[in-house]
PDBQT receptor file of N, H, CA, C and O in Angstrom, charges set to zero:
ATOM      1  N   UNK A   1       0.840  -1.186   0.000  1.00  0.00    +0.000 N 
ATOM      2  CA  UNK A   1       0.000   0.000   0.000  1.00  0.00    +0.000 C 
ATOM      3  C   UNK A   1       0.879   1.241   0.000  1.00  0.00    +0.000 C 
ATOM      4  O   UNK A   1       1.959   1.167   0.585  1.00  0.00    +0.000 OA
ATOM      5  N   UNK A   2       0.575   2.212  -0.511  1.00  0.00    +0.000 N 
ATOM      6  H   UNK A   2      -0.302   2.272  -0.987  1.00  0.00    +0.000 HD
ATOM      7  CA  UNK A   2       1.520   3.734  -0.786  1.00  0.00    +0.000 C 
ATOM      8  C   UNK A   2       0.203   4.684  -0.352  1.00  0.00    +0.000 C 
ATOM      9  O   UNK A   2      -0.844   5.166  -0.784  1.00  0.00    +0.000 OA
ATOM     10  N   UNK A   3       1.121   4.575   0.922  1.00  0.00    +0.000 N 
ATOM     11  H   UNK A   3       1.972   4.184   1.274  1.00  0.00    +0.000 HD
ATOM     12  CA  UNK A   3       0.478   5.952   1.776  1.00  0.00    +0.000 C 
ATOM     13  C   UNK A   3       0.844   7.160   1.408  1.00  0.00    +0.000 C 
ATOM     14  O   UNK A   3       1.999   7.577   1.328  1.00  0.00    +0.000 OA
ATOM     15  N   UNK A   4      -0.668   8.035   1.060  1.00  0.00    +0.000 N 
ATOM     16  H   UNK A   4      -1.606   7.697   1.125  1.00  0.00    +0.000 HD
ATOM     17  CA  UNK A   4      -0.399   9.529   0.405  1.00  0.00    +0.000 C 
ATOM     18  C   UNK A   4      -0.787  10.392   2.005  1.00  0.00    +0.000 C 
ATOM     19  O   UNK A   4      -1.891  10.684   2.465  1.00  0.00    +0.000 OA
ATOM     20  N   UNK A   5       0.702  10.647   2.615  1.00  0.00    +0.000 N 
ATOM     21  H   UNK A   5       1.599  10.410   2.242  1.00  0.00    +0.000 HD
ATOM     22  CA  UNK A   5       0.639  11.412   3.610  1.00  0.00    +0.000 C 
ATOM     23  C   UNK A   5      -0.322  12.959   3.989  1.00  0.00    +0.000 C 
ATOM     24  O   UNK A   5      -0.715  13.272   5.112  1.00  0.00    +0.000 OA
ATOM     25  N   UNK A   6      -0.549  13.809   2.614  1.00  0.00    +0.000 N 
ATOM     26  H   UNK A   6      -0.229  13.555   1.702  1.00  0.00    +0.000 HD
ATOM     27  CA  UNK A   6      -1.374  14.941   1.785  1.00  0.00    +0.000 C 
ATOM     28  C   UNK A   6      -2.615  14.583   2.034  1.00  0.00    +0.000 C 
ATOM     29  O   UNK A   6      -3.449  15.486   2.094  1.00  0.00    +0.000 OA
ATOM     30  N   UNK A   7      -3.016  13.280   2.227  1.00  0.00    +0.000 N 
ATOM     31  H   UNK A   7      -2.339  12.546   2.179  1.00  0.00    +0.000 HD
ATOM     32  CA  UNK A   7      -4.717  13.128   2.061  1.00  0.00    +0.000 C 
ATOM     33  C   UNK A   7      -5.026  12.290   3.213  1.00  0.00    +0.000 C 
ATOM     34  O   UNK A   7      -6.035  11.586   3.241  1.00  0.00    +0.000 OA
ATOM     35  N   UNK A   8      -3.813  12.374   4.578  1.00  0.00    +0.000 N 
ATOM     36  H   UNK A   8      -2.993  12.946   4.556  1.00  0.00    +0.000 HD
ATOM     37  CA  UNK A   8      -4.266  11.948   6.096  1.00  0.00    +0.000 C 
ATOM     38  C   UNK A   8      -4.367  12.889   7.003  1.00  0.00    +0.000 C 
ATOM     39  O   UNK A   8      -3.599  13.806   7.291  1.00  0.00    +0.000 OA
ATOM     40  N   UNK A   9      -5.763  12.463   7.583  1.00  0.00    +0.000 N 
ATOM     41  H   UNK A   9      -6.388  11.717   7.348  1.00  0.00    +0.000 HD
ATOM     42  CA  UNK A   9      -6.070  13.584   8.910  1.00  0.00    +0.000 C 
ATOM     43  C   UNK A   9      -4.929  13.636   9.680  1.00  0.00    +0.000 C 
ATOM     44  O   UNK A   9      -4.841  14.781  10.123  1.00  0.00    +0.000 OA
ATOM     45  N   UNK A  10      -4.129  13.039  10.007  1.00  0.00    +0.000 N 
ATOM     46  H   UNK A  10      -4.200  12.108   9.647  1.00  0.00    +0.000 HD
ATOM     47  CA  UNK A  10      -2.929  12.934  10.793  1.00  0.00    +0.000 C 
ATOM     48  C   UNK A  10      -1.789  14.039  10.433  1.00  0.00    +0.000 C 
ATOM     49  O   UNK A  10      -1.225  14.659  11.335  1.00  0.00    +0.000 OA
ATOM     50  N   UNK A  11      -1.547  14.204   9.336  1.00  0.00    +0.000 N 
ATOM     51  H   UNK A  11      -2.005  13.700   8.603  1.00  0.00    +0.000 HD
ATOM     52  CA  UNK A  11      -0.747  14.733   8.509  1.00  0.00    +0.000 C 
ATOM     53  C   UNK A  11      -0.634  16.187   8.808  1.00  0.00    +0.000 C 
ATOM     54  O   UNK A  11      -1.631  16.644   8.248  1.00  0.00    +0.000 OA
ATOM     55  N   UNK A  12      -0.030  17.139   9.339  1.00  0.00    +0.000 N 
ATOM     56  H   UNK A  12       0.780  16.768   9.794  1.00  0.00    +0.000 HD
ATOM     57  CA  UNK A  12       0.073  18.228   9.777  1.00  0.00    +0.000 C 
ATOM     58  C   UNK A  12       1.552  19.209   9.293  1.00  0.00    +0.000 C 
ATOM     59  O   UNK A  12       2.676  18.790   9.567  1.00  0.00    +0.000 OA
ATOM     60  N   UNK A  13       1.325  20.596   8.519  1.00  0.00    +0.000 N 
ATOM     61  H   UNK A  13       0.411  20.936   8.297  1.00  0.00    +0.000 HD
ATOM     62  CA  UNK A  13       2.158  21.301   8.391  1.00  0.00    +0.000 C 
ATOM     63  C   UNK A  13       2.430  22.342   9.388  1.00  0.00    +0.000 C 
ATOM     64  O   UNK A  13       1.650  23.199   9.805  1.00  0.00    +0.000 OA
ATOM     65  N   UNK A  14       4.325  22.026   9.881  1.00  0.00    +0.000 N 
ATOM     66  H   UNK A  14       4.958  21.330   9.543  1.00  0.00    +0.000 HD
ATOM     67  CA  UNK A  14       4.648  22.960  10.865  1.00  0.00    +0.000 C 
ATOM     68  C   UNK A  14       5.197  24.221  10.581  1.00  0.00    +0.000 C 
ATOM     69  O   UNK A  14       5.190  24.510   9.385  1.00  0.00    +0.000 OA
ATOM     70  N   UNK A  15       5.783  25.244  11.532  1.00  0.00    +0.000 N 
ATOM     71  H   UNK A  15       5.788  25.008  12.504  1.00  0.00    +0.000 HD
ATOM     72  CA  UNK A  15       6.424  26.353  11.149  1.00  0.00    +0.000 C 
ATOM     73  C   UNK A  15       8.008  26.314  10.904  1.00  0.00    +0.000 C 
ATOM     74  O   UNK A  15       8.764  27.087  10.317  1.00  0.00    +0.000 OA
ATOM     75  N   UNK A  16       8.235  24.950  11.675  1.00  0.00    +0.000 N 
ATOM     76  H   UNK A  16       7.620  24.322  12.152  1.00  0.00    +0.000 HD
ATOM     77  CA  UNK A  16       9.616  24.591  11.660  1.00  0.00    +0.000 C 
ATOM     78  C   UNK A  16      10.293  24.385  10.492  1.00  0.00    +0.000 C 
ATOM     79  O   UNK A  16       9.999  23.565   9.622  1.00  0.00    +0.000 OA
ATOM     80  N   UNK A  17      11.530  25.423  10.498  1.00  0.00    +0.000 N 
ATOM     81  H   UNK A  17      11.769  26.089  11.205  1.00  0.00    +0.000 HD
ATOM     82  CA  UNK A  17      11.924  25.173   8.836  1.00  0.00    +0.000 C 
ATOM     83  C   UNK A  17      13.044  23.629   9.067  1.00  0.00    +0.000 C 
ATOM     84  O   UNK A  17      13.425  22.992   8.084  1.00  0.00    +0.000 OA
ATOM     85  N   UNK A  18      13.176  23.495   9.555  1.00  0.00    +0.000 N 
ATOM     86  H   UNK A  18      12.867  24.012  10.353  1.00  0.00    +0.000 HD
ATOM     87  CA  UNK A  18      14.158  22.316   9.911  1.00  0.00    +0.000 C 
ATOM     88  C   UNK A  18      13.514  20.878   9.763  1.00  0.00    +0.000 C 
ATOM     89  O   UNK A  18      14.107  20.047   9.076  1.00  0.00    +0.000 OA
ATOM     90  N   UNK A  19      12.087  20.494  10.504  1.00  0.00    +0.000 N 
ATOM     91  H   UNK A  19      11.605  21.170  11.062  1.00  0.00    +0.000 HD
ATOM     92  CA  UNK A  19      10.886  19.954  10.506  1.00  0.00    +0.000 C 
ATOM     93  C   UNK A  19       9.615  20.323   9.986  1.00  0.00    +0.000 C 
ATOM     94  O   UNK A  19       8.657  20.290  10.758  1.00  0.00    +0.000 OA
ATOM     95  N   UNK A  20       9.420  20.732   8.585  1.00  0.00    +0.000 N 
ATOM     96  H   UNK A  20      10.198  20.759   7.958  1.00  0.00    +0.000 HD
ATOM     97  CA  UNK A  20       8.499  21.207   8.234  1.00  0.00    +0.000 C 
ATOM     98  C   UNK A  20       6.847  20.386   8.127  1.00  0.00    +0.000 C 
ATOM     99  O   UNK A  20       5.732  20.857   7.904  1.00  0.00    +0.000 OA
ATOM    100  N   UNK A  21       7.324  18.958   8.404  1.00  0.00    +0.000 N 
ATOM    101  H   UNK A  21       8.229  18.575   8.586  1.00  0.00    +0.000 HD
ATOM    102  CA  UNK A  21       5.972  18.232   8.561  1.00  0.00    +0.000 C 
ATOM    103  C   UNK A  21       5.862  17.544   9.435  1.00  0.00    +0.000 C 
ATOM    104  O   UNK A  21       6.925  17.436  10.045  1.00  0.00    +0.000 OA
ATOM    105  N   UNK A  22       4.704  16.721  10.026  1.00  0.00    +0.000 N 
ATOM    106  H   UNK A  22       3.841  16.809   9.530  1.00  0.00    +0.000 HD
ATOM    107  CA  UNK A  22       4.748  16.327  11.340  1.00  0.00    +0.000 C 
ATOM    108  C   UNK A  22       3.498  15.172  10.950  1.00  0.00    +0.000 C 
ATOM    109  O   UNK A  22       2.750  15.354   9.989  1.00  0.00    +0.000 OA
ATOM    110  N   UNK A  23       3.376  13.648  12.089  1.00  0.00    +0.000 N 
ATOM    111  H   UNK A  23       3.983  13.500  12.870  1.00  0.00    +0.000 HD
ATOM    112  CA  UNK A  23       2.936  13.284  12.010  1.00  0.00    +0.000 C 
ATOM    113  C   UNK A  23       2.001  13.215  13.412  1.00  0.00    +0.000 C 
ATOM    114  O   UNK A  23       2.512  12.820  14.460  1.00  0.00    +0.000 OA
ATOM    115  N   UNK A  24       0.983  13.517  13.362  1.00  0.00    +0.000 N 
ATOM    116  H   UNK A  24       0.569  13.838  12.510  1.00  0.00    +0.000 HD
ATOM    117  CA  UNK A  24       0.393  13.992  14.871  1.00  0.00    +0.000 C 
ATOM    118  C   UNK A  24      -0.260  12.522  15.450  1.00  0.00    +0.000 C 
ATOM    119  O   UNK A  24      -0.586  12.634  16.632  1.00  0.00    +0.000 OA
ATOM    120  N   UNK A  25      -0.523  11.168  14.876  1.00  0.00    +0.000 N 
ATOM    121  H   UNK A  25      -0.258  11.077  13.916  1.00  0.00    +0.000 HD
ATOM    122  CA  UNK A  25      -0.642   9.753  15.210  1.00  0.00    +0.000 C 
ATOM    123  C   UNK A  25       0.594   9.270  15.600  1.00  0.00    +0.000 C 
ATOM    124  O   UNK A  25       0.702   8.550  16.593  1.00  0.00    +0.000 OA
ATOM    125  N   UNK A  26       1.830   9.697  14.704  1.00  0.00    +0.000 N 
ATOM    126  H   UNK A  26       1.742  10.281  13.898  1.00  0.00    +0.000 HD
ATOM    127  CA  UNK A  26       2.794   8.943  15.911  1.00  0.00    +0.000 C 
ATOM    128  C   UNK A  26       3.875   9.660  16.313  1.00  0.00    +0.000 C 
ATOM    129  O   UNK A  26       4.979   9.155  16.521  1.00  0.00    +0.000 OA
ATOM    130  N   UNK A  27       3.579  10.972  16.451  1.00  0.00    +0.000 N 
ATOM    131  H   UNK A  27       2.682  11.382  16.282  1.00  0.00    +0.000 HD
ATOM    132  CA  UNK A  27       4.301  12.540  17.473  1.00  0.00    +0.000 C 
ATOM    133  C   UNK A  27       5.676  12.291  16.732  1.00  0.00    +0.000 C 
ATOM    134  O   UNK A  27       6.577  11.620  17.236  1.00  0.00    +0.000 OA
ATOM    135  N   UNK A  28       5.728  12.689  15.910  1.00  0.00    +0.000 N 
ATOM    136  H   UNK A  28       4.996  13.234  15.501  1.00  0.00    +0.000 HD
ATOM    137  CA  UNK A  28       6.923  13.062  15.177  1.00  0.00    +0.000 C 
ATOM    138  C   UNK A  28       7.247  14.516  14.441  1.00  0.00    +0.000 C 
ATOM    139  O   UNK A  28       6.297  15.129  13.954  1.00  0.00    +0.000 OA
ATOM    140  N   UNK A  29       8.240  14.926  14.382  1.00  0.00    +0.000 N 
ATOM    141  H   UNK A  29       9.011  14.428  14.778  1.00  0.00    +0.000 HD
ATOM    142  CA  UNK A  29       7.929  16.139  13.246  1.00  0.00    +0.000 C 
ATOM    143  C   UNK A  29       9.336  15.350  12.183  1.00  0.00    +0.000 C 
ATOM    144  O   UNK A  29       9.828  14.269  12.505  1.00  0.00    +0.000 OA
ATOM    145  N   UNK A  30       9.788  16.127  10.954  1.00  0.00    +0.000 N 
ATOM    146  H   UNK A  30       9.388  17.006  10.693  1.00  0.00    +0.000 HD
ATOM    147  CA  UNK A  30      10.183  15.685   9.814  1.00  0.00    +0.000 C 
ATOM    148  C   UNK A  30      10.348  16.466   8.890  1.00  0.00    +0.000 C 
ATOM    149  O   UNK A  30       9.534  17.293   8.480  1.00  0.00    +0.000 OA
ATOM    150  N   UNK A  31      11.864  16.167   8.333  1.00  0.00    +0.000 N 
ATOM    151  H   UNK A  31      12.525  15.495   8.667  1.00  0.00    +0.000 HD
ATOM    152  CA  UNK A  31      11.929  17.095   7.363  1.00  0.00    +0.000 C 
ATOM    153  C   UNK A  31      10.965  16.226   6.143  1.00  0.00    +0.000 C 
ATOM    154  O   UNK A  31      10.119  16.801   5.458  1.00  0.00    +0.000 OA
ATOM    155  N   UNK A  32      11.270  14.790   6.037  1.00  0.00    +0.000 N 
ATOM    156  H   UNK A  32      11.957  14.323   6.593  1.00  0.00    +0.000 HD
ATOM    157  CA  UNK A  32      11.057  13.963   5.190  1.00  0.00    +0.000 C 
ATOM    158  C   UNK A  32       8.774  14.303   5.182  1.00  0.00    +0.000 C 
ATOM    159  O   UNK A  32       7.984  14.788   5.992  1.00  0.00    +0.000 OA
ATOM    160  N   UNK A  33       8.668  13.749   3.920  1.00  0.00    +0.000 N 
ATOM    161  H   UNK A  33       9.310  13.356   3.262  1.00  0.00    +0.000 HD
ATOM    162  CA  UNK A  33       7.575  12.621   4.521  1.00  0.00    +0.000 C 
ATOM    163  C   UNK A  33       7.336  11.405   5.540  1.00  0.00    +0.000 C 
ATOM    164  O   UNK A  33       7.958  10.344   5.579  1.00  0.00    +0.000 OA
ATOM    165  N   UNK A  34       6.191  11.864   6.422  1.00  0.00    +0.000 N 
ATOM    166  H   UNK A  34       5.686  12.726   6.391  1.00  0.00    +0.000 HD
ATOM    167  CA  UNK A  34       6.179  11.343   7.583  1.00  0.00    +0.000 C 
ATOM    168  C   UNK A  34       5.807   9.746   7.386  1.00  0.00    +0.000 C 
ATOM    169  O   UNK A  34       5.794   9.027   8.385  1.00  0.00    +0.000 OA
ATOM    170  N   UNK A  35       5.459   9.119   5.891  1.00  0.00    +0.000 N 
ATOM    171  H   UNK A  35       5.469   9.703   5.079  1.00  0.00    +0.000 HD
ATOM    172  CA  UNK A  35       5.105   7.871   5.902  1.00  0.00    +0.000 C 
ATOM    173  C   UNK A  35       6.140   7.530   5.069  1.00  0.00    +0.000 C 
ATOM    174  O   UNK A  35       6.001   6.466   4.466  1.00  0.00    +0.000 OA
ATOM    175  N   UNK A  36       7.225   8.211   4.866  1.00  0.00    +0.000 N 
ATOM    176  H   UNK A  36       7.338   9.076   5.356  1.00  0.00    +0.000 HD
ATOM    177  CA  UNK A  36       8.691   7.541   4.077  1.00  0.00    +0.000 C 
ATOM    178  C   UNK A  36       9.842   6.657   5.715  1.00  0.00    +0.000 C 
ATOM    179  O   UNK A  36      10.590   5.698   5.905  1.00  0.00    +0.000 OA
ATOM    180  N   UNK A  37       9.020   8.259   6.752  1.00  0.00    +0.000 N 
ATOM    181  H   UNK A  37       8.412   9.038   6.597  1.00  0.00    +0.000 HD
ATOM    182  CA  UNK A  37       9.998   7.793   7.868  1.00  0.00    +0.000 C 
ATOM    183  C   UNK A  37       9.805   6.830   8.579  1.00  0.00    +0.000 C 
ATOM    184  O   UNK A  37      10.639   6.529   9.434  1.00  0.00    +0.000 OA
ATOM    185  N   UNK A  38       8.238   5.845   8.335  1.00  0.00    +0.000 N 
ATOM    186  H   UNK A  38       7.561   6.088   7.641  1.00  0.00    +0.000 HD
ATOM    187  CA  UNK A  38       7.485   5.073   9.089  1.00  0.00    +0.000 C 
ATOM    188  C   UNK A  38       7.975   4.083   8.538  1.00  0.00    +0.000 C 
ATOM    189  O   UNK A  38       8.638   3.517   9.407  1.00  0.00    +0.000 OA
ATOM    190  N   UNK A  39       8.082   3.204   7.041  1.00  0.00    +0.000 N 
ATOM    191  H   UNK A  39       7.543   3.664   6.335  1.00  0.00    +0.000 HD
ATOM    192  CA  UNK A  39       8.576   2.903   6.591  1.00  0.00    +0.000 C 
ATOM    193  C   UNK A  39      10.011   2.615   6.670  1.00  0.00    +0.000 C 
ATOM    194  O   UNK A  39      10.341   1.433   6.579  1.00  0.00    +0.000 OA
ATOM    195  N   UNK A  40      10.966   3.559   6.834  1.00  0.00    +0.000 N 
ATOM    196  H   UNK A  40      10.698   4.519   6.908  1.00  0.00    +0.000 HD
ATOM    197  CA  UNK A  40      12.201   3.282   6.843  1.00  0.00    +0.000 C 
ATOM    198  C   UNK A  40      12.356   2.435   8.471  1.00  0.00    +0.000 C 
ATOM    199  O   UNK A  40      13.032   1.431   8.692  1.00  0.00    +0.000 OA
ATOM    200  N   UNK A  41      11.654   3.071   9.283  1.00  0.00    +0.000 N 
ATOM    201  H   UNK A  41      11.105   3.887   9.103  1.00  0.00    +0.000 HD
ATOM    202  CA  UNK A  41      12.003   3.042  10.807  1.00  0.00    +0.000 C 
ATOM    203  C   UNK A  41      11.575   1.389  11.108  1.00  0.00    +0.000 C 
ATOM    204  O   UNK A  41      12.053   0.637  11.957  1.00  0.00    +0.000 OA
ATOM    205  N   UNK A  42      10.696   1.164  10.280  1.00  0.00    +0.000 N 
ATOM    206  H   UNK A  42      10.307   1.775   9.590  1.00  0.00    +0.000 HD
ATOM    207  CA  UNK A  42       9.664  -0.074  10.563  1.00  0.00    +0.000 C 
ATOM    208  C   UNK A  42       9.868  -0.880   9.870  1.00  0.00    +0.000 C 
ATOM    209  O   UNK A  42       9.749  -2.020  10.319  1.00  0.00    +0.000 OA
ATOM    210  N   UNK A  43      10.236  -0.725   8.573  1.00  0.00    +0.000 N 
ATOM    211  H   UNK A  43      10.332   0.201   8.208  1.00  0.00    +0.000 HD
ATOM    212  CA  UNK A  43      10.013  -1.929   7.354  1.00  0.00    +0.000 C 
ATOM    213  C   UNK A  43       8.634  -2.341   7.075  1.00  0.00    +0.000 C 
ATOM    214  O   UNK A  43       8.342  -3.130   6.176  1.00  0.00    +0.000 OA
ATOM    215  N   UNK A  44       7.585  -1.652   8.064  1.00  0.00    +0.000 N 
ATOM    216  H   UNK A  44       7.822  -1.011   8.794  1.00  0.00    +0.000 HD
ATOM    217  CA  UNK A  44       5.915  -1.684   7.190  1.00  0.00    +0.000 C 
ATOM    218  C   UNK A  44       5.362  -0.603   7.175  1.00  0.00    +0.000 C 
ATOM    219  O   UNK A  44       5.465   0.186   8.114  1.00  0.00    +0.000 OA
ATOM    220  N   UNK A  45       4.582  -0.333   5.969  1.00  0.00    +0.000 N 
ATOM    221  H   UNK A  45       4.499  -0.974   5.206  1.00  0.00    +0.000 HD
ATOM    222  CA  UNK A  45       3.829   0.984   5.783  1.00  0.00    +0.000 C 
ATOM    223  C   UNK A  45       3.222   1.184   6.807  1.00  0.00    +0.000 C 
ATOM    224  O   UNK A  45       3.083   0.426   7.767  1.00  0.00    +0.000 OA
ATOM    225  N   UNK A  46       2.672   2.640   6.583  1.00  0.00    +0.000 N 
ATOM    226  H   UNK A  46       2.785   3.255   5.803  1.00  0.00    +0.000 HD
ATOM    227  CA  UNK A  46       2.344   3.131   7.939  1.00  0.00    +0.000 C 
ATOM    228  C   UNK A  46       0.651   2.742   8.414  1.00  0.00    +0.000 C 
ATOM    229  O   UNK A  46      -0.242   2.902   7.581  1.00  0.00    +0.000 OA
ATOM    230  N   UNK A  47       0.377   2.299   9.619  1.00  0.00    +0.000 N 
ATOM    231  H   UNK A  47       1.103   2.169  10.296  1.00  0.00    +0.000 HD
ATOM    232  CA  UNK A  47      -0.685   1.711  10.048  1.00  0.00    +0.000 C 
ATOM    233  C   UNK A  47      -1.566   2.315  10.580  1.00  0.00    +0.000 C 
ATOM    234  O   UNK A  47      -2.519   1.746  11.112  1.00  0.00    +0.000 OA
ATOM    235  N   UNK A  48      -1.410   3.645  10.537  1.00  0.00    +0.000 N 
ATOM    236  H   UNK A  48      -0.636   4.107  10.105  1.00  0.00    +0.000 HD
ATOM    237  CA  UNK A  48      -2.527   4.510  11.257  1.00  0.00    +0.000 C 
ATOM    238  C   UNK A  48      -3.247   5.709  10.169  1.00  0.00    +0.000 C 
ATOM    239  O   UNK A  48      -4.102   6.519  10.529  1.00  0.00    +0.000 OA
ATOM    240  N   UNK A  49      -2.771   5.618   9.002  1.00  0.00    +0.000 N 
ATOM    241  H   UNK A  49      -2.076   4.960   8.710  1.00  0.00    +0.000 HD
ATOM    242  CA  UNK A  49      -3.402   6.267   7.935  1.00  0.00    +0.000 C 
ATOM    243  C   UNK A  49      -4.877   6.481   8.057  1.00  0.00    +0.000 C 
ATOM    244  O   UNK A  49      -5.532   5.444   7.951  1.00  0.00    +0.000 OA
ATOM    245  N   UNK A  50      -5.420   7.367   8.216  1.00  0.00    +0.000 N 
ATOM    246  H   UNK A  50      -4.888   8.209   8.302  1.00  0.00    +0.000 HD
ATOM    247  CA  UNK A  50      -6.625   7.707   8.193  1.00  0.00    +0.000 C 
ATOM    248  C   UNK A  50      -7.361   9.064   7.166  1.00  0.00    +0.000 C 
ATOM    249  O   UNK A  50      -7.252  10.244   7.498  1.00  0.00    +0.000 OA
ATOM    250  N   UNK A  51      -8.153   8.575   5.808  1.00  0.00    +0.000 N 
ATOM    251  H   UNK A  51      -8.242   7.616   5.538  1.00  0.00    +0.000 HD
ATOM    252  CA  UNK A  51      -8.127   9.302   4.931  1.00  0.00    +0.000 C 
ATOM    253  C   UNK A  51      -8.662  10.701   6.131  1.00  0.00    +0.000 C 
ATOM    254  O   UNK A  51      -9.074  10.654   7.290  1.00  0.00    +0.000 OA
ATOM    255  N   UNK A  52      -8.336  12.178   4.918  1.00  0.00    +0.000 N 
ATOM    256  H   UNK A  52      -8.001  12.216   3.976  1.00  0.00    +0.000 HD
ATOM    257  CA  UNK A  52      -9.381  13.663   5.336  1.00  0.00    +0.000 C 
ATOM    258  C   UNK A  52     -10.832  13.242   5.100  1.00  0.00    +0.000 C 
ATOM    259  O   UNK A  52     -11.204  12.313   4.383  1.00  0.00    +0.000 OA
ATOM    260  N   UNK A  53     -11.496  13.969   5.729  1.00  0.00    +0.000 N 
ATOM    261  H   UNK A  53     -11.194  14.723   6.311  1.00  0.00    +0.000 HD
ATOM    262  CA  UNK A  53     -12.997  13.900   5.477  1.00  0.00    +0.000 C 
ATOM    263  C   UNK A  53     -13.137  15.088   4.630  1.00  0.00    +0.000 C 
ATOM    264  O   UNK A  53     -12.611  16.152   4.954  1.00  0.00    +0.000 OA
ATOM    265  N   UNK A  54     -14.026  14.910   3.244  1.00  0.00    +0.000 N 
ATOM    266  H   UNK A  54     -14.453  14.045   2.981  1.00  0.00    +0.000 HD
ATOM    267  CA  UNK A  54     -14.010  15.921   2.437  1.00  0.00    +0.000 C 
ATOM    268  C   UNK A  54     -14.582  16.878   2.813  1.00  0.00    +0.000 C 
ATOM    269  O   UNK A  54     -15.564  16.961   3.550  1.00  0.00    +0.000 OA
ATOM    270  N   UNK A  55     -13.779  17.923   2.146  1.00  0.00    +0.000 N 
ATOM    271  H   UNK A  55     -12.981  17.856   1.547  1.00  0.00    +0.000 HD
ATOM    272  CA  UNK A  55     -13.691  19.417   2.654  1.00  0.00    +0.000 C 
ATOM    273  C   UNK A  55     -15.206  19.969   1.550  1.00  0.00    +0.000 C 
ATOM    274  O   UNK A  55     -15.621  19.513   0.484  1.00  0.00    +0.000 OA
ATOM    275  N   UNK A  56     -15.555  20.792   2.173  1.00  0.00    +0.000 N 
ATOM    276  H   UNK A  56     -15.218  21.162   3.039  1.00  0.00    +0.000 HD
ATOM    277  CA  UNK A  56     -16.859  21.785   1.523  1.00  0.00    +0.000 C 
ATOM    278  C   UNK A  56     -16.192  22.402   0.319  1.00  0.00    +0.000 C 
ATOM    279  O   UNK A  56     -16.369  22.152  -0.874  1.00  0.00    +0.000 OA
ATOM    280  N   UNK A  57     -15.376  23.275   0.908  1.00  0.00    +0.000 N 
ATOM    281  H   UNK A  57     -15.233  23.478   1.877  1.00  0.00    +0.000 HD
ATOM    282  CA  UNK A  57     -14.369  24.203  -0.020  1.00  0.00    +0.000 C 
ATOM    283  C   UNK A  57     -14.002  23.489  -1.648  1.00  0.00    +0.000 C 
ATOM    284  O   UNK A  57     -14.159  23.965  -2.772  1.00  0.00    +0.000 OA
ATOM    285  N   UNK A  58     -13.400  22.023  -1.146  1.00  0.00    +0.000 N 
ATOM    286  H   UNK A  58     -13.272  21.636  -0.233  1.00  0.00    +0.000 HD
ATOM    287  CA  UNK A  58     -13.327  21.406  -2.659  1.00  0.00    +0.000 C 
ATOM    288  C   UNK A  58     -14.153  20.640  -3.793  1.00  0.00    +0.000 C 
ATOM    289  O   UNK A  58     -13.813  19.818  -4.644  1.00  0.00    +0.000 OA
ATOM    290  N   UNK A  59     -15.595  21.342  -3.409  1.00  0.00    +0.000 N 
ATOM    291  H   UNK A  59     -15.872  22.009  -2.717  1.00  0.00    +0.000 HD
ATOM    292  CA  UNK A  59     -16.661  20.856  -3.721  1.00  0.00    +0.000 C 
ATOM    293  C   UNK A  59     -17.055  21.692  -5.355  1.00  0.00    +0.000 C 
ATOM    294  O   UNK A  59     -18.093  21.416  -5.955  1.00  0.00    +0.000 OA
TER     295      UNK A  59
């Protein structure tokens, strides 16, 4: 499975230029993509993926 980090509620952009993304399911921040680092760390895709609930706005 290829987790699209962009389209998980989890998935959070920080102010940190060093850590600019963060995974708020398993308290990380990241320069990387947060489901490249789950992956590397683990050797299995990431297990807490939970799609966004669609937005009004992109209607």
């Amino acid at each position: 499975m290829n987790v699209n980090c962009f389209k998980c509620q989890y998935f959070k952009v920080t102010w940190d230029p060093q850590t600019p993304r963060a995974c708020v399911a398993y308290g990380f921040k990241t320069k990387q993509i947060p489901s490249v680092v789950v992956k590397q760390s683990s050797g299995t895709d990431c297990l807490k993926f939970v799609p966004k609930a669609e937005s009004r706005r992109m209607q």
